[in-house]
N, C-alpha and C positions, 0 to 999 in steps of 0.2 A: 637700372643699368642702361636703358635704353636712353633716359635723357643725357645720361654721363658720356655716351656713345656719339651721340649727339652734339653734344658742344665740343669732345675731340675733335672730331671731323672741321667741323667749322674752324675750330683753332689752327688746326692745318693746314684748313685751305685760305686761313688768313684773315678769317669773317666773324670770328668770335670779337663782341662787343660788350662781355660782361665784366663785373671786376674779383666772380668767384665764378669756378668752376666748378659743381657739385661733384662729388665723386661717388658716394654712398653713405647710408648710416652705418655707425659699427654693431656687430651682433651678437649674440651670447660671448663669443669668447673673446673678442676685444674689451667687452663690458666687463669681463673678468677679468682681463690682463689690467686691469684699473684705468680704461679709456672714459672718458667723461660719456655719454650718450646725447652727444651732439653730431651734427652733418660733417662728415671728413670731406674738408674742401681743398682745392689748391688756386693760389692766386697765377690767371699769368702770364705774368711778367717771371713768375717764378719756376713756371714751367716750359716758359721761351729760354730762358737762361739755362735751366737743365740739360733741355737740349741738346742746345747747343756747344754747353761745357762737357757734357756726357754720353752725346752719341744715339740720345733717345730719338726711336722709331714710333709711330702710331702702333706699329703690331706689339711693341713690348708693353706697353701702357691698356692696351684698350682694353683689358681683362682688370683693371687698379681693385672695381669692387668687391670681384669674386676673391683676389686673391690677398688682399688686405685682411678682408675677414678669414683669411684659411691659411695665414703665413706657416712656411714648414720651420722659423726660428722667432724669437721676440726677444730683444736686449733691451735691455734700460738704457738711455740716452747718457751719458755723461757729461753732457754740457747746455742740457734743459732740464729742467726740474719736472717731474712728473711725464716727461716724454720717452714716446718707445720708438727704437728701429725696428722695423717687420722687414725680414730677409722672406722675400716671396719666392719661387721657383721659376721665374725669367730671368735672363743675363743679359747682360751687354759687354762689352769688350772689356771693363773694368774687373769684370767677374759675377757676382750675384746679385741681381738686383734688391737693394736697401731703400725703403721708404721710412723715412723719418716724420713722425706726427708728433705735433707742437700741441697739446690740448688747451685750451681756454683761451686762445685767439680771438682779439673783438675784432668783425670784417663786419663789413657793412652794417652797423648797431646791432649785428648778432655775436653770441659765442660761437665756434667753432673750433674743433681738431683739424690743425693746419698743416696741410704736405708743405712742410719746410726744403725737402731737398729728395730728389730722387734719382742714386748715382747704386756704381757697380764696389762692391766688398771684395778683397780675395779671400782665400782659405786662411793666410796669413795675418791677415786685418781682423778675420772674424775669432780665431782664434784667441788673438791679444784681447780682446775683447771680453771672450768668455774666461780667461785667467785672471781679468779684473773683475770677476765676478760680476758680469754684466748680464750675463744669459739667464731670462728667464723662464723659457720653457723652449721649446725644439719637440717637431714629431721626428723620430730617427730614422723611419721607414721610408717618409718621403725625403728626406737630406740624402739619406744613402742614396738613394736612386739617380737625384739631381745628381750627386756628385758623380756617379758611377755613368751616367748620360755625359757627364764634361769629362770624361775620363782624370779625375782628377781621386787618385785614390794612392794615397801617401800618409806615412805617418802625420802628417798634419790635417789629416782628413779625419785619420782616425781616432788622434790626438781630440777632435770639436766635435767627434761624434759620444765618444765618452764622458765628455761635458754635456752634453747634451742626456745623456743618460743622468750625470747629476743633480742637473737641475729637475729633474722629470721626479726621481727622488725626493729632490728637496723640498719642490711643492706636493707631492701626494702625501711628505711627514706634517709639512705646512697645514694642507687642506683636513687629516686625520687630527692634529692637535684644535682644527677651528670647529673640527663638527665636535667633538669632544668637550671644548669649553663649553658648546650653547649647549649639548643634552645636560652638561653640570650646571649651567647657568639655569636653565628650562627645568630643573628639578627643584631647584634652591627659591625659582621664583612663583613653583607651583603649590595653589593653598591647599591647608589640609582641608581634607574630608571630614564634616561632619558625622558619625553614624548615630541611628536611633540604638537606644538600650532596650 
């Protein structure tokens, strides 16, 4: 975190001279949200345009690696193939901050997961979202709090908190049916036992 800390600063103070910004590796639970296990970088030019278009601060960003890895939502992207939104627990005046990661990105003759874009959701947006069944997992404990800290607590709060209950559902039926096939699979591909007579 410390070198990601690092080249912010710089970037801000207008001294950044690289053509990626490292941000962090992803870790158990992005690796399981199906994140490639490459470097989450952002190029930028892409993070000057942010900015600028979005209102982003150094104080909303400098936390990217703790909180990438520990998003309180995860959407499936609907207009990148294999890419997720991570709704974090910072905001900006747009509403909740959204990091979009572009996986398999070639940046400097390497792969990388690409910060594509990092802008603010409302409850409205994220909502429409999770009724295209986009929402892939959500912790509810921390959502409710964010919201309940933005004083935002409406049927359309609690409308995305109850989808968030379904998705949470639908991968622990998910996750049950996968350990389930390998103990049937792990049986069917274990040899018999010889015994002596």
């Amino acid at each position: 975190m410390s070198n990601f800390l690092s080249q912010l600063r710089q970037f801000f103070a207008g001294k950044f001279s690289g053509n990626l910004i490292d941000v962090c590796m992803p870790k158990a639970y992005l690796l399981s949200m199906g994140l490639p296990n490459m470097p989450i970088c952002i190029r930028p030019t892409t993070l000057r345009a942010k900015v600028k278009k979005h209102g982003l601060t150094s104080e909303m960003i400098k936390y990217l690696p703790t909180d990438l890895n520990n998003p309180i939502m995860v959407f499936k992207s609907d207009i990148y193939t294999g890419g997720l939104n991570l709704i974090v627990g910072r905001v900006n005046a747009e509403g909740l901050l959204c990091v979009c990661l572009h996986p398999n990105r070639k940046a400097n003759k390497i792969e990388i997961n690409e910060i594509a874009s990092i802008h603010g959701r409302n409850i409205e947006q994220l909502g429409l979202w999770a009724n295209l069944g986009l929402l892939i997992d959500g912790k509810r404990e921390k959502t409710e709090k964010v919201l309940q800290w933005l004083a935002v607590t409406s049927a359309k709060s609690e409308h995305l908190l109850s989808k968030i209950d379904e998705a949470n559902m639908r991968l622990k039926t998910e996750s049950a049916k996968g350990k389930e096939e390998n103990n049937r699979l792990g049986m069917a591909c274990t040899p018999e036992r010889k015994t002596d007579k």
